[in-house]
N, C-alpha and C positions, 0 to 999 in steps of 0.2 A: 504494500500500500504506500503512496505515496502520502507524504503530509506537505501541507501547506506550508510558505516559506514565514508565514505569520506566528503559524499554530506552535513551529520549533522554536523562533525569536522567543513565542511565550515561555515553551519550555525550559529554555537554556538561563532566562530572566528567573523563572521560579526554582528551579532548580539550586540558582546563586546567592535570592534571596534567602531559602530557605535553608543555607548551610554557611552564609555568612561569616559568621564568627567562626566555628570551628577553621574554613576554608583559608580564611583569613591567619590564624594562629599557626596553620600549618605551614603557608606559602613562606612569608614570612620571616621563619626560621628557617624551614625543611630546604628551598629553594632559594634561599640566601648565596651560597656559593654556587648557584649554578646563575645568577644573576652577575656575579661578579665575572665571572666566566665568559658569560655572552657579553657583558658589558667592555669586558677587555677586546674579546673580538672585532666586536662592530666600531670601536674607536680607539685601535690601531693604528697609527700612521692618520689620523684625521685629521687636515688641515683646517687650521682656524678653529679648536677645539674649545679656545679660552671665550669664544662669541657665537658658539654652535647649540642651535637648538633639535631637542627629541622632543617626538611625539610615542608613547608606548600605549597601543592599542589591545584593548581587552586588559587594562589593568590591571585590574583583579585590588584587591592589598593596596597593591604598589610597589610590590616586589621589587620586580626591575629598574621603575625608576627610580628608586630608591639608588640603586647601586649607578645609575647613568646621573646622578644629580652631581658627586663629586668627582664628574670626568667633563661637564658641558656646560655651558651658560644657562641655561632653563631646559625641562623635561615637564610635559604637558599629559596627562595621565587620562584616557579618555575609555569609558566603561557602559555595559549596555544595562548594569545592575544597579539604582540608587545605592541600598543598601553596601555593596561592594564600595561602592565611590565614596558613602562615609567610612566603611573600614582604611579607607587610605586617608581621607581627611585625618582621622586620630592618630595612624602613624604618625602622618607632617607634625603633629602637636605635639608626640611624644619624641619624638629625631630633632624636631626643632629646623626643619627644612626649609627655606625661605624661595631655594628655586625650583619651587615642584607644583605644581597647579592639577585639578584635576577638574573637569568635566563628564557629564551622563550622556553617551552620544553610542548610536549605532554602526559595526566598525563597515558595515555598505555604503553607509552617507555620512561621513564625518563632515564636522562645523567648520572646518578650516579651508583656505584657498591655494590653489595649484602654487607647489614649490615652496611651500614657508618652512621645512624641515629639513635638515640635514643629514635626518639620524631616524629612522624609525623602528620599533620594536613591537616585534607581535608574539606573546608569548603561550603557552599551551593553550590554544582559542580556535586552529584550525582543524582541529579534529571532532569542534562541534559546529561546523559551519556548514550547509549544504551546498554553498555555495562559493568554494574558498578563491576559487581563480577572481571571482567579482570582489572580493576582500583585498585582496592581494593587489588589482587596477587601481584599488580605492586608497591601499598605502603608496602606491609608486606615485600616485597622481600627488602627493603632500611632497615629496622629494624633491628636493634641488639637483640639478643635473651634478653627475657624480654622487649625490646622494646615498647613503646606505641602506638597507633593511635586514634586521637581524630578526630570521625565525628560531624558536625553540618549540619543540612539537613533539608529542608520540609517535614514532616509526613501529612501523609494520614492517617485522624482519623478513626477508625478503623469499624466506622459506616459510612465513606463517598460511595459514589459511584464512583468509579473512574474513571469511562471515563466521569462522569458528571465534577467531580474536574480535570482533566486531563483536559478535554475540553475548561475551561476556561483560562488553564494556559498557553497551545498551542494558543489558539487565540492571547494573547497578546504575545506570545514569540514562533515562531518555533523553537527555539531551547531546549524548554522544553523537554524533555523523557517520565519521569513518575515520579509521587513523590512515594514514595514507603509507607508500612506499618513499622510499629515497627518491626513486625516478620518477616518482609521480610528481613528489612536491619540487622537484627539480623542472621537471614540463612545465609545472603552474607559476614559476617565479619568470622563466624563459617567456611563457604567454603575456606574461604582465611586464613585459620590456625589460627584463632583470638580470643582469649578469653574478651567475655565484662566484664567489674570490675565495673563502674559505667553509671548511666544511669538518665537524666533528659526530663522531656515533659516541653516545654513552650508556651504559646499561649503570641502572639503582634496581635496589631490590627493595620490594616494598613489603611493609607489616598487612597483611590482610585486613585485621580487625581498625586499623587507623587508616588504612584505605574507605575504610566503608565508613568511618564515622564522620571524616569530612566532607563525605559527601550527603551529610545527616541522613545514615541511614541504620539504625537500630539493627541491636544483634537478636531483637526479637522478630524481627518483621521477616514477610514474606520475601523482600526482595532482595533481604541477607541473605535467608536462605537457599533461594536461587543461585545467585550468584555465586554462594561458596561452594555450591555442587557444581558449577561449570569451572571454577577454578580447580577442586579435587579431580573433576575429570581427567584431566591433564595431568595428574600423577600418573596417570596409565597411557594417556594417548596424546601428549603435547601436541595437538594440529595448530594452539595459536603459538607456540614458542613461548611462554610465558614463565619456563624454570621453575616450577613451583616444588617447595616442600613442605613438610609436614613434621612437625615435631611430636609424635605419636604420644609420649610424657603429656605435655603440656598443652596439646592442642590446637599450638601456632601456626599458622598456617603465611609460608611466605612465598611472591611468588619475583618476577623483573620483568622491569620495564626497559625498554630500548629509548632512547630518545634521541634526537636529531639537532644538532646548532648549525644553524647555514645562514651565511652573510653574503647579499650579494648587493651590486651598486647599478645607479642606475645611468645609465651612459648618456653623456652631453648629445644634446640635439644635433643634428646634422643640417648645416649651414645651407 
């Protein structure tokens, strides 16, 4: 079945509302040094660094800009969640951040005009989009020529199955899409006038039970239990690559995540 491009926007809004704070306490911390990571990436060698401004799409927190605030002149934080957008307002309050601004904006029609960015960041947000390549035009289009765009994203290893790894990831979150391949999201950056310059694969291993809580979803509910039986599956039949164990003692249940850093810049107009 097809859903509406409305009906997901809702979902991916409730979803965000509804696990806010946890979401937020995990990013936060959990995703701290990989923020510093891409941050170092994407302004590398970046001319005029001391007067360069980012725009970091799908905010979240504020993770990311957090860590691009003491590399850039301003970082512009822009989210499709109110709730989210104050969870970054109270970071700034408690960081004490003076060049980090945020805005509630949709990442297909953002409020800004062609070329005002030098730096853009889009972080774990394309694997709930159904429409990433139109996300993707919509970041290239805020860039200044040579501009950058730093993706951080779940990768689909290139051996998974993916409606098996899809299926798990829809269960516990309908607001999931697709997680994409390498070459996929390498096509969708090339469609959107993009050149990759650098490129990293990371694997984290995640706690199962703090996987499910940030996405507010109780260890009593139906679509814990779901879920933890599509991830047990995979003790026997890994089709999504997902490395999972089980700590038979204790009950632990861990399984890994692949993830993708890719920077690519966007090339000067042709005279």
């Amino acid at each position: 079945m097809t859903i509406p491009e409305q009906a997901h926007l809702d979902r991916i809004r409730q979803r965000f509302t509804e696990s806010a704070e946890p979401f937020a306490q995990f990013a936060l911390s959990g995703r701290a040094g990989e923020a510093t990571r891409l941050a170092e990436m994407v302004t590398a060698d970046l001319p005029g660094r001391a007067t360069s401004r980012a725009v970091d799409i799908a905010c979240g927190p504020g993770t990311f800009a957090r860590a691009l605030a003491g590399r850039l002149a301003h970082v512009v934080g822009a989210d499709f969640t109110p709730q989210m957008i104050e969870q970054a307002r109270q970071m700034l309050l408690r960081e004490h951040l003076t060049n980090v601004s945020f805005v509630c904006a949709d990442a297909y029609a953002l409020p800004f005009a062609d070329r005002t960015f030098d730096v853009a960041v889009c972080c774990y947000a394309l694997h709930h989009l159904l429409d990433p390549l139109r996300a993707l035009r919509e970041m290239a289009r805020l860039l200044r020529d040579g501009g950058r765009l730093a993706i951080a994203d779940l990768l689909l290893p290139d051996d998974a199955d993916a409606e098996a790894h899809n299926g798990i990831e829809r269960e516990r979150d309908p607001s999931h899409a697709s997680t994409l391949r390498d070459a996929d999201i390498r096509r969708l950056l090339a469609s959107a006038g993009l050149r990759v310059s650098a490129a990293e694969h990371h694997e984290r291993q995640r706690e199962f039970d703090q996987w499910m809580h940030i996405a507010g979803v109780s260890a009593g509910s139906r679509t814990y239990a779901n879920t933890r039986r599509l991830v047990e599956d995979c003790l026997v039949n890994d089709t999504a690559r997902i490395k999972p164990s089980l700590d038979v003692t204790t009950g632990e249940l861990k399984f890994t995540q692949t993830v993708l850093f890719v920077v690519a810049a966007k090339p000067p107009r042709k005279e």
